[in-house]
Every structure is written in C-alpha cells, then in structure tokens.
C-alpha positions as semicolon CSV with decimal commas, in nm:
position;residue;x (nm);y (nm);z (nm)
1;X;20,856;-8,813;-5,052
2;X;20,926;-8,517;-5,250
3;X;20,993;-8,545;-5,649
4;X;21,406;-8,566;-5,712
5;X;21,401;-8,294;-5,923
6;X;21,158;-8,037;-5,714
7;X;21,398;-7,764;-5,702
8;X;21,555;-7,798;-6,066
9;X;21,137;-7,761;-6,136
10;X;21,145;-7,435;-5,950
11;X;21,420;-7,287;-6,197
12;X;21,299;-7,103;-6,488
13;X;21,413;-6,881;-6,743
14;X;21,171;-6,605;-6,627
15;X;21,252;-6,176;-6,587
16;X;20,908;-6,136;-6,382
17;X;20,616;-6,395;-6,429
18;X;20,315;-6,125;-6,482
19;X;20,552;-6,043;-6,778
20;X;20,607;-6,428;-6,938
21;X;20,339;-6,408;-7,195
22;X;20,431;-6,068;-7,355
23;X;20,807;-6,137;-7,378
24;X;20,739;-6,443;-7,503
25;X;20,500;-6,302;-7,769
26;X;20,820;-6,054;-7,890
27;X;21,063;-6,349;-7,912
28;X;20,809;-6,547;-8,122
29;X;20,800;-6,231;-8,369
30;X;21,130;-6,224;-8,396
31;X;21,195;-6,564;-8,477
32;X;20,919;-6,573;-8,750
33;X;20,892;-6,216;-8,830
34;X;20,814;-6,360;-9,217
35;X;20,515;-6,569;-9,124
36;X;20,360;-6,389;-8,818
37;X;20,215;-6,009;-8,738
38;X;20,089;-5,940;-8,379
39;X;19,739;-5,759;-8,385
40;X;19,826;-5,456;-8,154
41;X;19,664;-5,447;-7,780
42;X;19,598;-5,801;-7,827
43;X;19,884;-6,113;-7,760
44;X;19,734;-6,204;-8,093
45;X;19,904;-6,358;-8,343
46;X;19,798;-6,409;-8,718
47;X;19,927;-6,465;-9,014
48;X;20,127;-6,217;-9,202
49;X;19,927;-6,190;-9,522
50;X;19,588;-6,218;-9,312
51;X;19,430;-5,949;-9,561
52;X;19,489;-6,140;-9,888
53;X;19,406;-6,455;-9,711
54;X;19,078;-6,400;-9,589
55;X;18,955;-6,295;-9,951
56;X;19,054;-6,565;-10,083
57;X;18,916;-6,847;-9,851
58;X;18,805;-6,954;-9,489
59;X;19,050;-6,823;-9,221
60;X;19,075;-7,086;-8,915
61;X;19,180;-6,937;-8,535
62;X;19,232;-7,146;-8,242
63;X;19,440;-7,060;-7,883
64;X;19,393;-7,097;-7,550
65;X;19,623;-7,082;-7,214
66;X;20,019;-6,999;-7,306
67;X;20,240;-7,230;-7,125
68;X;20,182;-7,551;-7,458
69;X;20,399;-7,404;-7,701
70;X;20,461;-7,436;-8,016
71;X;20,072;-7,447;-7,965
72;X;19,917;-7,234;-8,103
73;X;20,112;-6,962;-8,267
74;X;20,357;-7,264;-8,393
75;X;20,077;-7,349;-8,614
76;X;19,986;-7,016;-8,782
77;X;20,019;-7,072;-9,172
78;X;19,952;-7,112;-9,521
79;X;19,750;-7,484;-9,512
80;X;19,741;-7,443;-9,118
81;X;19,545;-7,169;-8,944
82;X;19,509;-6,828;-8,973
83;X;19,588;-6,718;-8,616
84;X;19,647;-6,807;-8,261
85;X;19,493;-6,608;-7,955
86;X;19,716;-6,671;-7,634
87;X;19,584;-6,643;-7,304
88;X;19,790;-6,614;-7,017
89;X;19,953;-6,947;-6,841
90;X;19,730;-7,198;-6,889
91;X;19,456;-6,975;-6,874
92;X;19,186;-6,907;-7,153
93;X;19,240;-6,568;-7,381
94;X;18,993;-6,310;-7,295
95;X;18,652;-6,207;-7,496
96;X;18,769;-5,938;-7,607
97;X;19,111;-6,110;-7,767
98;X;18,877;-6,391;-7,931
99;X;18,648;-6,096;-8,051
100;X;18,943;-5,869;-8,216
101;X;19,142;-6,162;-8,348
102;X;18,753;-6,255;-8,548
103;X;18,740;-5,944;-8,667
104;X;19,115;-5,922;-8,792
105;X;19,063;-6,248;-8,973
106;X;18,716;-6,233;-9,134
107;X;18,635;-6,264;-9,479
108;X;18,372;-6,277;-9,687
109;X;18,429;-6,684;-9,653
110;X;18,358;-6,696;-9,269
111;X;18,557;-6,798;-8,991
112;X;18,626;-7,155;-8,837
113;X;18,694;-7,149;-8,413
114;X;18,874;-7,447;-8,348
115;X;18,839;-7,488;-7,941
116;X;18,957;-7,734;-7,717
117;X;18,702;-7,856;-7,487
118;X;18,782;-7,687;-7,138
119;X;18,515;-7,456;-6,978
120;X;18,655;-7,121;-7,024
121;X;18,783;-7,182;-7,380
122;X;18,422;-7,268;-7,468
123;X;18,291;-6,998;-7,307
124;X;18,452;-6,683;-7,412
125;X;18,534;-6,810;-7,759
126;X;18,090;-6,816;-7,755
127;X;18,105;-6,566;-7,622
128;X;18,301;-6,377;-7,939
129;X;18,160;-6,598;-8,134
130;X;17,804;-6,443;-8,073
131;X;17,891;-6,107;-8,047
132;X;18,081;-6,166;-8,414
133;X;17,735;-6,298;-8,552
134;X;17,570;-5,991;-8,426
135;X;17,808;-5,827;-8,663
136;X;17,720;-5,999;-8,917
137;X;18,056;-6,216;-8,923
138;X;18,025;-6,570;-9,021
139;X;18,155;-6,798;-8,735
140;X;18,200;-7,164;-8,699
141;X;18,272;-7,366;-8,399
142;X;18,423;-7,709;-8,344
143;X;18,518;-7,842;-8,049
144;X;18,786;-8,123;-7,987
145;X;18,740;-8,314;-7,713
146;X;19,046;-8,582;-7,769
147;X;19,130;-8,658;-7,401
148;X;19,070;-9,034;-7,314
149;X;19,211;-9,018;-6,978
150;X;18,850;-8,978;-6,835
151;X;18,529;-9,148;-6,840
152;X;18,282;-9,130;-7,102
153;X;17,974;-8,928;-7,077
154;X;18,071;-8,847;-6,704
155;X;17,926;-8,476;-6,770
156;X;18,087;-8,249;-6,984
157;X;18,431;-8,182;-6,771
158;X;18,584;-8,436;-6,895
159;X;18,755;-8,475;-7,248
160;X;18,972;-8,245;-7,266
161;X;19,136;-8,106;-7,572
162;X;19,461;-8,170;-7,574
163;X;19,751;-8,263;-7,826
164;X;19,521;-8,418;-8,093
165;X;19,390;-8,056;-8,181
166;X;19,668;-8,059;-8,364
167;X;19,581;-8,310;-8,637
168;X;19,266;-8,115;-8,628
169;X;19,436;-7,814;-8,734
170;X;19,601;-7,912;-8,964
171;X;19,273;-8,128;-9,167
172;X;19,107;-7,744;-9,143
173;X;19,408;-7,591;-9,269
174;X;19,405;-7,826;-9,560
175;X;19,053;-7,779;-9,624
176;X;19,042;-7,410;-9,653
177;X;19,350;-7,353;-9,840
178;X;19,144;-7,583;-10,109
179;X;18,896;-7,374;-10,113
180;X;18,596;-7,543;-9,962
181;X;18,313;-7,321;-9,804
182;X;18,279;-7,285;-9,392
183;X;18,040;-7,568;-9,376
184;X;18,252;-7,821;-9,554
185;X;18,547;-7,742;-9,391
186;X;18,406;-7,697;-9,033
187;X;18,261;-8,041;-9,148
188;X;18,628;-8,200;-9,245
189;X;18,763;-8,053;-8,882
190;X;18,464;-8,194;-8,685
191;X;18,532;-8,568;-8,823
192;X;18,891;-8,541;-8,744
193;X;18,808;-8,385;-8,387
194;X;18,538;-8,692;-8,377
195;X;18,832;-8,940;-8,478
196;X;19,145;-8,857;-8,283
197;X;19,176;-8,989;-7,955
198;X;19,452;-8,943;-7,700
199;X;19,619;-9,049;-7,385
200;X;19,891;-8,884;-7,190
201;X;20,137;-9,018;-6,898
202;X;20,306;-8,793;-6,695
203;X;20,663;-8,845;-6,508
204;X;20,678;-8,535;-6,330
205;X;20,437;-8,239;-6,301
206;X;20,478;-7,886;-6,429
207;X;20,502;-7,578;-6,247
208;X;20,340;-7,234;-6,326
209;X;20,579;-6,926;-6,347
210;X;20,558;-6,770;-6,012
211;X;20,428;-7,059;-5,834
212;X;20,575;-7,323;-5,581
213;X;20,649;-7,641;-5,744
214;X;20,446;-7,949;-5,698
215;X;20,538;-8,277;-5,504
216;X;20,232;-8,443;-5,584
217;X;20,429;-8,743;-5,795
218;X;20,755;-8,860;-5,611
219;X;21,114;-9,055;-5,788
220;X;20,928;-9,363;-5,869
221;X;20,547;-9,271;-5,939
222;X;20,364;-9,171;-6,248
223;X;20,032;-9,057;-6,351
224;X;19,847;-9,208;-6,647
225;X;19,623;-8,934;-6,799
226;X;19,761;-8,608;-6,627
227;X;19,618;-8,336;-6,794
228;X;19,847;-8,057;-6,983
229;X;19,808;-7,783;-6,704
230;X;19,869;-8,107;-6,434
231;X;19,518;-8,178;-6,318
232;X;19,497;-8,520;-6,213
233;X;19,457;-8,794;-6,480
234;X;19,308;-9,157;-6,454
235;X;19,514;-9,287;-6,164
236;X;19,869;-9,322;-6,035
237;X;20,095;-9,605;-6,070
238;X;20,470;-9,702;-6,029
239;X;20,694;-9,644;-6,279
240;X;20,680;-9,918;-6,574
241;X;20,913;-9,979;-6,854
242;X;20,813;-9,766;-7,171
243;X;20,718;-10,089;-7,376
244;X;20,408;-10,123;-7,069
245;X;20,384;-9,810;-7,067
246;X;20,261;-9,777;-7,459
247;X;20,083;-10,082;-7,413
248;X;19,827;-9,917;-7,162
249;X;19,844;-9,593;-7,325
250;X;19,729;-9,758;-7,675
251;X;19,455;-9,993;-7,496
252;X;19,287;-9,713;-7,320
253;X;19,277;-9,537;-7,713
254;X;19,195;-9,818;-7,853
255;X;18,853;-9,877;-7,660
256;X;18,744;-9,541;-7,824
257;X;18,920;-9,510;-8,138
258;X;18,796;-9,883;-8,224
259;X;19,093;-9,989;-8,436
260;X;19,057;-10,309;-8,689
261;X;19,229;-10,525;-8,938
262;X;19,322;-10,255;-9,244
263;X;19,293;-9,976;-9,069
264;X;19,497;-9,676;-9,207
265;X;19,671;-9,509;-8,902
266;X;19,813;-9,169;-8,826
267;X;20,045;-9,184;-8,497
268;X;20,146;-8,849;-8,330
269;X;20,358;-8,872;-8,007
270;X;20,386;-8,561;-7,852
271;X;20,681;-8,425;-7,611
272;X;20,468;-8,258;-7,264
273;X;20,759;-8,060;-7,205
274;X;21,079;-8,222;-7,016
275;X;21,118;-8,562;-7,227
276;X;21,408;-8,645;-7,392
277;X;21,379;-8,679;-7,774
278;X;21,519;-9,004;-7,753
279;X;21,261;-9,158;-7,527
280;X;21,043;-9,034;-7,741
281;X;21,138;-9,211;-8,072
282;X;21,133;-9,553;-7,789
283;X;20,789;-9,433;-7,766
284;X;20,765;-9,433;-8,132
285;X;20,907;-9,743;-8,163
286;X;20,637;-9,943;-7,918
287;X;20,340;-9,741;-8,076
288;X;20,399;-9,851;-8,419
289;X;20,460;-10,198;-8,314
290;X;20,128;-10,176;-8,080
291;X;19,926;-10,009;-8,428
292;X;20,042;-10,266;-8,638
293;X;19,946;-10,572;-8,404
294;X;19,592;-10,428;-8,389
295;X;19,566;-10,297;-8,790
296;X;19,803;-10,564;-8,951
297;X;20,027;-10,282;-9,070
298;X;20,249;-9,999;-8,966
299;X;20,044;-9,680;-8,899
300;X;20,012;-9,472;-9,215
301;X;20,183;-9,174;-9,059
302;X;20,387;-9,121;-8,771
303;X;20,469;-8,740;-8,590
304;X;20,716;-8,761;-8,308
305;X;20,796;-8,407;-8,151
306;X;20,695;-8,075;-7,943
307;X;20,357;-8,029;-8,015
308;X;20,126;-7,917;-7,743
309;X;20,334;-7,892;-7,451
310;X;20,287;-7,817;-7,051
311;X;20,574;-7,643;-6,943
312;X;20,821;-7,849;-6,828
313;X;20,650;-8,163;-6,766
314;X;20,849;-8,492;-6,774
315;X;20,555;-8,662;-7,011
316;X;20,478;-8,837;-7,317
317;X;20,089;-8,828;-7,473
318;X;19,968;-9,045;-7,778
319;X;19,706;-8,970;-8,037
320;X;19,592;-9,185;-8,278
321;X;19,344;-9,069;-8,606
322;X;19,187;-9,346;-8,803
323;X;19,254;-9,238;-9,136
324;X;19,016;-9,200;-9,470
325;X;19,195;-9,084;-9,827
326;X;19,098;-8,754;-9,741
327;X;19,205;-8,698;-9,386
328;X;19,590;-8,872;-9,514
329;X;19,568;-8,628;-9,771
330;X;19,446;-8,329;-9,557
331;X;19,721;-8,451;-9,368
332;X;20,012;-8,462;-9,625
333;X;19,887;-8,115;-9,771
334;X;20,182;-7,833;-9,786
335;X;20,182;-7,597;-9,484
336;X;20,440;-7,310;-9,371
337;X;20,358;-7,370;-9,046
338;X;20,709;-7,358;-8,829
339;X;20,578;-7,586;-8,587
340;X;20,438;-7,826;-8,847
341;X;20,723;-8,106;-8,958
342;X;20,944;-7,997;-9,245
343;X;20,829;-7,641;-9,270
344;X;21,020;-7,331;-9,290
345;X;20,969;-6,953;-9,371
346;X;21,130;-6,607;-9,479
347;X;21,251;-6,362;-9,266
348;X;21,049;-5,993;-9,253
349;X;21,064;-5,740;-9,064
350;X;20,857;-5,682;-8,781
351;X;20,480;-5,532;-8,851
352;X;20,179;-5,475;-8,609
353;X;19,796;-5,513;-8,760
354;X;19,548;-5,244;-8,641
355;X;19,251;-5,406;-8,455
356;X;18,928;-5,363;-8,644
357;X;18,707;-5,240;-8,475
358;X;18,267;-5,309;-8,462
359;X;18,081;-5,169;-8,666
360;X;17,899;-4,887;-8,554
361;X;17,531;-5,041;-8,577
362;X;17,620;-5,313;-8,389
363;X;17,794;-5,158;-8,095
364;X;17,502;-4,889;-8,092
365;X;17,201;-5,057;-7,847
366;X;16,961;-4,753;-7,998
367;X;16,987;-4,955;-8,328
368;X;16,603;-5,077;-8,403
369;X;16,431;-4,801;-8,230
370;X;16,397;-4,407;-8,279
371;X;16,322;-4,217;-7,935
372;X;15,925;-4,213;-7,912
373;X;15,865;-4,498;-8,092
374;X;15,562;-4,703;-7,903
375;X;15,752;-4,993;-7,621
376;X;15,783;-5,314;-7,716
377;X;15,981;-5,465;-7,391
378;X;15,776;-5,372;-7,059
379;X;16,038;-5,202;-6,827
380;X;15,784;-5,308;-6,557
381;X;15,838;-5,661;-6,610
382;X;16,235;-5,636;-6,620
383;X;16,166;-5,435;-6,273
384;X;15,975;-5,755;-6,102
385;X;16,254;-6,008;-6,309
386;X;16,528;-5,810;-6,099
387;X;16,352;-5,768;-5,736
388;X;16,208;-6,121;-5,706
389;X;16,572;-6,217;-5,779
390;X;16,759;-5,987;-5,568
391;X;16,446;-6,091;-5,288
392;X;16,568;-6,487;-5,397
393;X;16,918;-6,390;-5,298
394;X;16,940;-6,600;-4,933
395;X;16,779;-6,882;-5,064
396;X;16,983;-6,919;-5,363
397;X;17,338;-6,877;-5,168
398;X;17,200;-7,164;-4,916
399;X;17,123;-7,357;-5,186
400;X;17,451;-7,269;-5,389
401;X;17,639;-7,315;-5,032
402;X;17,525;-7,685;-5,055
403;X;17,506;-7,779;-5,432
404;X;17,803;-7,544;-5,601
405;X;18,090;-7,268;-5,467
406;X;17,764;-7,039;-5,288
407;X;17,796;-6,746;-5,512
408;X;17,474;-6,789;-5,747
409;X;17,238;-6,588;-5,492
410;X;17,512;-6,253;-5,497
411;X;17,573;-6,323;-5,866
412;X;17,224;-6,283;-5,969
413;X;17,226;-6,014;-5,735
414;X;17,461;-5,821;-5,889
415;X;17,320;-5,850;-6,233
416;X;16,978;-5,782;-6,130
417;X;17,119;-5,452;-5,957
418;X;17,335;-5,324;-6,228
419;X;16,990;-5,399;-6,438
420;X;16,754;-5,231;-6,227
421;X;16,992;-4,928;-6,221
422;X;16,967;-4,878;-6,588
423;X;16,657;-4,998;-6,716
424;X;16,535;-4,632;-6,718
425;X;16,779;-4,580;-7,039
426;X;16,695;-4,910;-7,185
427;X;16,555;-4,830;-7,593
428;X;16,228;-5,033;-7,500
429;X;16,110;-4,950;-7,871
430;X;16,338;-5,252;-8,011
431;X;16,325;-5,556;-7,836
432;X;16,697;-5,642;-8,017
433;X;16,840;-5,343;-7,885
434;X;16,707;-5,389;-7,522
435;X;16,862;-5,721;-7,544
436;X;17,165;-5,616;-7,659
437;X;17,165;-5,324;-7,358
438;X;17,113;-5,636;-7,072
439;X;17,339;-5,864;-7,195
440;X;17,599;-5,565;-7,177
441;X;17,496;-5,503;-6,825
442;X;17,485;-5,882;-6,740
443;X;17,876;-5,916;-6,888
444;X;17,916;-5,581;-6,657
445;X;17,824;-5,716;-6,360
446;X;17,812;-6,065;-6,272
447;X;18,092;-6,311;-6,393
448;X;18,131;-6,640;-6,309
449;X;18,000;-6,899;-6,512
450;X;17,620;-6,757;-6,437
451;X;17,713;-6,449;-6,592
452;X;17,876;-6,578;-6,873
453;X;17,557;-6,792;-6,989
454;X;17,337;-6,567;-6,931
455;X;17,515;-6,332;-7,164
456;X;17,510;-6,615;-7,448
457;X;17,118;-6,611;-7,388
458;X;17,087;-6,261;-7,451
459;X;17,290;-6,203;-7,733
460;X;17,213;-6,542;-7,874
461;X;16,857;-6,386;-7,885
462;X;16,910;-6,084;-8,030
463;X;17,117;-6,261;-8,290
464;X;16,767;-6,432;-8,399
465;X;16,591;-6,132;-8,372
466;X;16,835;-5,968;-8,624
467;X;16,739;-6,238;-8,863
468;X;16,537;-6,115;-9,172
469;X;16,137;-6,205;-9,065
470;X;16,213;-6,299;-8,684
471;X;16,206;-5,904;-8,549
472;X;15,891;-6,013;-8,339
473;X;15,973;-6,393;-8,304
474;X;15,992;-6,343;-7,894
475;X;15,935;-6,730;-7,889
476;X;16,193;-6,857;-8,103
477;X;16,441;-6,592;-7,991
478;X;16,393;-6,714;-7,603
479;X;16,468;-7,092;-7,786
480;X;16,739;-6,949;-7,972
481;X;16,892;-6,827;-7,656
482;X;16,825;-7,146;-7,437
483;X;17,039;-7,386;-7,673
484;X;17,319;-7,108;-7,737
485;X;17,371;-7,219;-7,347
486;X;17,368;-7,598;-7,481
487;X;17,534;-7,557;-7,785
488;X;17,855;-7,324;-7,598
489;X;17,845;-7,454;-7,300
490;X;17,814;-7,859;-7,367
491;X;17,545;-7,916;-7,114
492;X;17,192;-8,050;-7,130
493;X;16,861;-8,143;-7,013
494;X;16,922;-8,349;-6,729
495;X;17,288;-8,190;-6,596
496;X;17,144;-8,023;-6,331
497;X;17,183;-7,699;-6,439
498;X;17,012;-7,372;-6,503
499;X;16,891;-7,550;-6,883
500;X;16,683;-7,783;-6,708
501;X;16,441;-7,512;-6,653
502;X;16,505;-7,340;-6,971
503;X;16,453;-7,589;-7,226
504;X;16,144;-7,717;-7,080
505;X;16,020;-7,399;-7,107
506;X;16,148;-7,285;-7,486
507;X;16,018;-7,590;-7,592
508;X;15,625;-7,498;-7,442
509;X;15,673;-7,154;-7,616
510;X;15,790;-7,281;-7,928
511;X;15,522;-7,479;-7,948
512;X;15,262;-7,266;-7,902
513;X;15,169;-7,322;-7,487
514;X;15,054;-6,970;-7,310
515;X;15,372;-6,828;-7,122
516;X;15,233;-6,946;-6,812
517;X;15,197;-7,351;-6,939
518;X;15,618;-7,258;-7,003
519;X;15,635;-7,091;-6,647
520;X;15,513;-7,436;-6,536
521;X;15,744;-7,643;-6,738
522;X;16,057;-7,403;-6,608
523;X;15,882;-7,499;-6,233
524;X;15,903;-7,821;-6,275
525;X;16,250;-7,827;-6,418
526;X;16,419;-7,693;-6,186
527;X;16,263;-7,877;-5,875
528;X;16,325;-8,229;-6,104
529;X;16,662;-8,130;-6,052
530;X;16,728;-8,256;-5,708
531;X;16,680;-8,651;-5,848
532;X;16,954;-8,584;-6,054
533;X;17,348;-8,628;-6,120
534;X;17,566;-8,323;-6,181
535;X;17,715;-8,348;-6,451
536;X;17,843;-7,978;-6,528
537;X;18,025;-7,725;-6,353
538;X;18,095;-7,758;-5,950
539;X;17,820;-7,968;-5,887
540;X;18,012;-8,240;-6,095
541;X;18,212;-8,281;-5,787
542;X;17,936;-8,302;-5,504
543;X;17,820;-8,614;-5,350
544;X;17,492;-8,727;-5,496
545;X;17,309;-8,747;-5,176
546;X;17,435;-8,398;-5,115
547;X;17,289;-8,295;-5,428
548;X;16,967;-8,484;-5,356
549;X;16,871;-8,260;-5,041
550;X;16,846;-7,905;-5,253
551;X;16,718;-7,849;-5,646
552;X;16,980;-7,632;-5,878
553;X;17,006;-7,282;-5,779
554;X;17,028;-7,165;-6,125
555;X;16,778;-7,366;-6,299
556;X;16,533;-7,193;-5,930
557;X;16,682;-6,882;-6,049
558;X;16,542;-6,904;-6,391
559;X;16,203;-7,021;-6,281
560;X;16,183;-6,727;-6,043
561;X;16,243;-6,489;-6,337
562;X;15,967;-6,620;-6,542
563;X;15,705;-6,605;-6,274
564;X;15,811;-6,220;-6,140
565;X;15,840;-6,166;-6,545
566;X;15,496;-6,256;-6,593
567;X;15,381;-6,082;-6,298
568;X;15,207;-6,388;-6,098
C-alpha cells in the first residue's frame, strides 16, 4: 500500500532540479547578506568578516550534501563556524570545494574540519585536508559519528553523523572564539562528538528533487532510525503514540550515552523536515519527562526546532549530550548564527570572496629536484608496479565480482595506465615531487573508493617527506601513508580491506625488516583476509561465506605492487 501522501511528496517548489543547489545558495545570500559571502566558483559559504577572523583565532568549516538545511550554512557565525561547503542533494561537496573553502579560511591559527561520518564526506574532506597540509595549512579533523540507529562496531558504515553535529558545532564555535589553539579546541569538539548520541524516527520518507517518490513506508508504518537521506534505519514498526515513541527513542540513547542519577542534560529535538512544530514540543514534552526519570532532574538544556533536516521527511530525531561546566557553557556562549536559537544579524549588501589559490611550490611537482640531479625513485620499478597490475587485472575483477561491485581489477588498471603513460616526465630527482606527480595521476584516473585511498597514501607521504629531517625517511613516509588510509577512511587491520596488507607491511619497514620480510607481511595480509568479516565498504554487505571463498582484491592488489616493485 502506497504512502497517503505519495503525490503531495512529489510536489516541490523546484525551477529545474540540476539547478536546486545554486538558487538556493542566492536566496540564502540574500536573506543573510550581513553574515554570509559566497567564495566565487565554489557553493561556498563563509563568514562575512572571514579575513579578520582567521587572524584572530581558529576558523571551523563543516558541510556536506544540501537537502538538511539550515545545516550547514545556518550555522556560519561569530561563536559558530566559519563556513559551510554544500554539496549537491545529499551528496558530499567536491575536493576541490573542501580545498578552496581551507584556503579561504586559513589563518595563522589552523583550521578545524568538522565531518560527519559518511564515506564520501570523510574522504574528500582527507582528501583537502592533505593536500592543505602539503601547503603548509594547519588542518584538524573530527569526526561525529552520533547515529545510534545501528549497531556498534558493525564496521565503519554505520554511525552516521547526523543532527548532533550540531551541538558539536556549536562547543567548537565556542572554543575558538575564546581563543584556544587548534589542539584544544579540536579537543573540546571531539568530546562533544564522543558524547552526543542520537536517534531518529521517520513517518514518511523524503524524496530527492527530480526523483520519483518513495512508497517504501505506507499510512500506518514507521521506521525507527531512518537515516537523513532515507536509508533504512533499525527496523519498521506500526505507528505508536508519541509518548512510546520517545520512550524507545531515549532507551536506544540511553544504552550509549549511559545516563545516571545527577547527570546534567542537554536535549535537542530536531524537525527532519515535514513535522509539525507542535508535535514537536509533544516530543519535547516526553523527552524531558524520560531525562528526568533517568537523571532525577529536568535536562539542563532543551533545543526544539529545524536543525539538520532531510527534505521533507515526516520525522522527529533526538540527541542527547551529557553535560560538563564547560560543554553547558560552550553551549550558552553568544553566537550570530541565524540558525542557532535567539540569533539575529545585519543586513549588507551582497559580496563575493576571491578563491585563493595554492601556492606555487606546492602545485609545482618539479619542487625538490633541478633537471640532472642524480634519481632517487627508480622509474623501472614504477614500470613493473604498473604491468604486474594491469597483468593482475582478470583476477582482481573475478575476485572483486565476488567480494565487492567488480571494478577493482579496471580501476587499478586505469591508474596503472595513466601512470605508465607518464612516468617518462616524472622529476625522479625528488622522491616528494614524484609522489606528488602519481598521486595527481592516481586522482586523474581511477575514482572510486580505490582511487581515492590511494591518493591519501601518496600525498599523505609526501606530506612526511616535506617534514624538516624526513626528506629520505622512505620507511616512515610509506607508514605515514598507510594510516592516512586508517586515520581518513575509519578502517583497520582486520576489515578486510586493502590496509590489511599495508599495515603489516609499514609496520616490518618501520621497524627495520628488509623490504622483502614487509613484502611477506603484505602476502600474508592479504590472503588472511578471506577468514575475515567485512567490515568496510561493499564487502560490508556480502555474505560471510561468500567472502570466505576469495581474499580482498585490494589488499592482493597491494601485495602485487610490492613484489613487481621490488622486482621478484
């Protein structure tokens, strides 16, 4: 049976939905042309004074997919952060967005990434994030992961960021306007992403501009823990009465946030999209009552409103943020931030920010090493690295075909093509630069996921190389770029992914082992990796005993590279 209100969901105030983001972008401007300047090419957003602020402390950016407003732009401020970088709907904002809104907004205090925890946020903001280092930029990450709608340690897919990124916001905001340094502010934001948890129940679905409505959830069914662009949630159930309905949402919290007698509580209840404002102060009502029989007092503080949205769902989520002195007062700080409760702002008139662009030395892959200067990086050995992979190409599709989506043979294809076609012009001399030069080709060329770590490897390395007394640190710089991967992408030893045969092997070479002793620990890796779970990327969603019959093409992939690499 079809939802009541399908074709109501299909009506939307749309011109033409390639065009949503942009127009929206211009009506945002001109409702807070005081507080807000677009950076130009970019659906960037920052905050109007962005040069005075970023002198003057750290400047915080966050974004992701349009379609959850007032997040993120709603939050741009003094005592909030310092920009928003939109993506399209539901969709994460490109590398290059992430990369010019870093360089718009950095200061000689750094600059705090606040991320929600979805693969291709965490990716491409690395991915900037790197680059930005290689500029000499300081960049800090923290990633909130607030979602309790699915299990715990089930890989890293699950805890999403969703409308408790907020509260994180705003603690960062708070922080930085008092001055504190990057650490001790990316610090503040990472205990508050650590502390909030949240829980979301969806009446109705939402439906992307330009796209057939959903009927997945008819008149009288709900979903408990929907996500914000409608991915399913926990499970399904009829429709309850809102006092049950709290109930559920604040013992599913609770078994995470771990709430006690005399417990200071801050309560945000967030509007998805389509609910009423007066269900949501009856959701207010039952959540305070539900704090307060687990604390033995009313929450601290309570937020009812639009805060992260999903278009036009028909939903209600919770958050709840155990509270310290500092967080309440992080918390109560003064912000501009329209979005934020009881802010405001003057009106300006309207004023685009020229991108900045890289520096010169860091764009220029030459950097490190004048022409005739004696090799350092054996074209030779990239050659074997890119034919034994391109020669791996069958047996890493059937193995991809089996274990993943069967494109990790023809994406390592690619890349090793695209490399093989310009290692001629590679400057060999510098080992920094060469790196630089492949990881460019890599971005070039392969995409998907593959691509995208691989990328972090290479310019996490050259990052280390850059570092004063690591120019010839080949070990550590391999390490360095091994747990980039981790550290972006969330996974680890024992995921079943392409780090099962990298780690093993950075950690032989960091300490000390011959590169073939690491060749052999990258070997056995990536064959251990048939006896395990996925827990990351598509192989999250295979049966084990599918799994079980083939080892991770990428972590093969990696293992091939070092043996052609070495030339055995």
């Amino acid at each position: 049976m079809a939802a009541d209100n399908t074709s109501a969901n299909a009506k939307k105030w749309l011109n033409a939905p390639e065009n949503v983001v942009e127009e929206m972008v211009e009506g945002v401007i001109a409702a807070h042309a005081g507080q807000l300047v677009k950076l130009k090419g970019y659906n960037v957003l920052l905050h109007r004074n962005i040069d005075i602020l970023k002198q003057g402390q750290v400047t915080i950016l966050s974004g992701g997919g349009s379609g959850h407003e007032p997040a993120h732009a709603g939050y741009v401020g003094d005592g909030m952060i310092s920009g928003a970088i939109l993506g399209g709907v539901f969709a994460s904002p490109s590398i290059d967005a992430v990369l010019a809104a870093i360089r718009a907004a950095a200061g000689p205090h750094g600059v705090l990434l606040v991320v929600k925890n979805y693969t291709g946020d965490r990716i491409n903001f690395g991915q900037a994030a790197l680059i930005a280092q290689t500029e000499g930029i300081k960049v800090a990450t923290v990633i909130v992961a607030d979602d309790c709608a699915l299990p715990e340690g089930k890989g890293i897919t699950g805890g999403r960021g969703v409308a408790g990124t907020v509260l994180v916001h705003k603690v960062a905001g708070a922080a930085a306007r008092a001055g504190l340094p990057l650490e001790a502010v990316a610090a503040e934001a990472t205990n508050a992403a650590e502390t909030v948890k949240t829980l979301g129940v969806a009446m109705t679905t939402c439906t992307v501009p330009g796209t057939a409505p959903s009927d997945r959830l008819d008149s009288q069914t709900i979903e408990i823990g929907l996500g914000i662009h409608g991915e399913p949630g926990m499970k399904q159930s009829p429709l309850k009465p809102c006092d049950e309905l709290v109930d559920e949402m604040v013992e599913v919290i609770n078994s995470r946030a771990k709430l006690g007698a005399g417990d200071d509580v801050a309560v945000l209840v967030n509007n998805l999209g389509g609910t009423p404002t007066m269900e949501l102060y009856l959701v207010a009502r039952k959540a305070t009552l539900a704090v307060a029989a687990l604390t033995g007092s009313t929450p601290a503080r309570v937020y009812v409103g639009s805060f992260m949205t999903a278009l036009e769902m028909a939903g209600v989520s919770l958050s709840l943020l155990k509270l310290d002195p500092l967080l309440a007062a992080r918390l109560d700080a003064a912000t501009s931030a329209p979005a934020w409760p009881t802010t405001g702002g003057p009106v300006a008139p309207l004023a685009e920010l020229e991108p900045v662009s890289a520096p010169a030395d860091a764009a220029d892959v030459s950097t490190g090493g004048a022409a005739g200067d004696a090799a350092v990086v054996d074209r030779e050995a990239v050659r074997r690295v890119c034919q034994a992979l391109i020669a791996a190409e069958p047996k890493l599709t059937e193995w991809d075909q089996i274990a993943g989506d069967g494109d990790c043979g023809i994406t390592f294809q690619r890349g090793a093509e695209k490399i093989l076609s310009s290692v001629d012009s590679y400057p060999v001399s510098s080992a920094e630069a060469t790196l630089e030069a492949i990881a460019t080709d890599v971005s070039a060329s392969m995409g998907g996921t593959s691509g995208a770590l691989l990328e972090i490897f290479f310019r996490a390395a050259r990052v280390h190389l850059r570092a004063e007394g690591n120019a010839a640190d080949y070990r550590g710089a391999f390490s360095a770029g091994a747990n980039a991967i981790k550290d972006v992408g969330g996974a680890d030893a024992g995921y079943r992914t392409m780090l099962d045969a990298l780690l093993p092997a950075a950690a032989a070479l960091v300490d000390g082992a011959p590169l073939e002793a690491a060749i052999a620990a990258a070997e056995e890796g990536a064959e251990s990796t048939m006896k395990m779970e996925g827990l990351a990327g598509r192989s999250n969603y295979i049966r084990a005993e599918l799994l079980a019959t083939v080892p991770d093409p990428g972590a093969k992939a990696i293992a091939i590279a070092m043996r052609a690499f070495a030339g055995l």
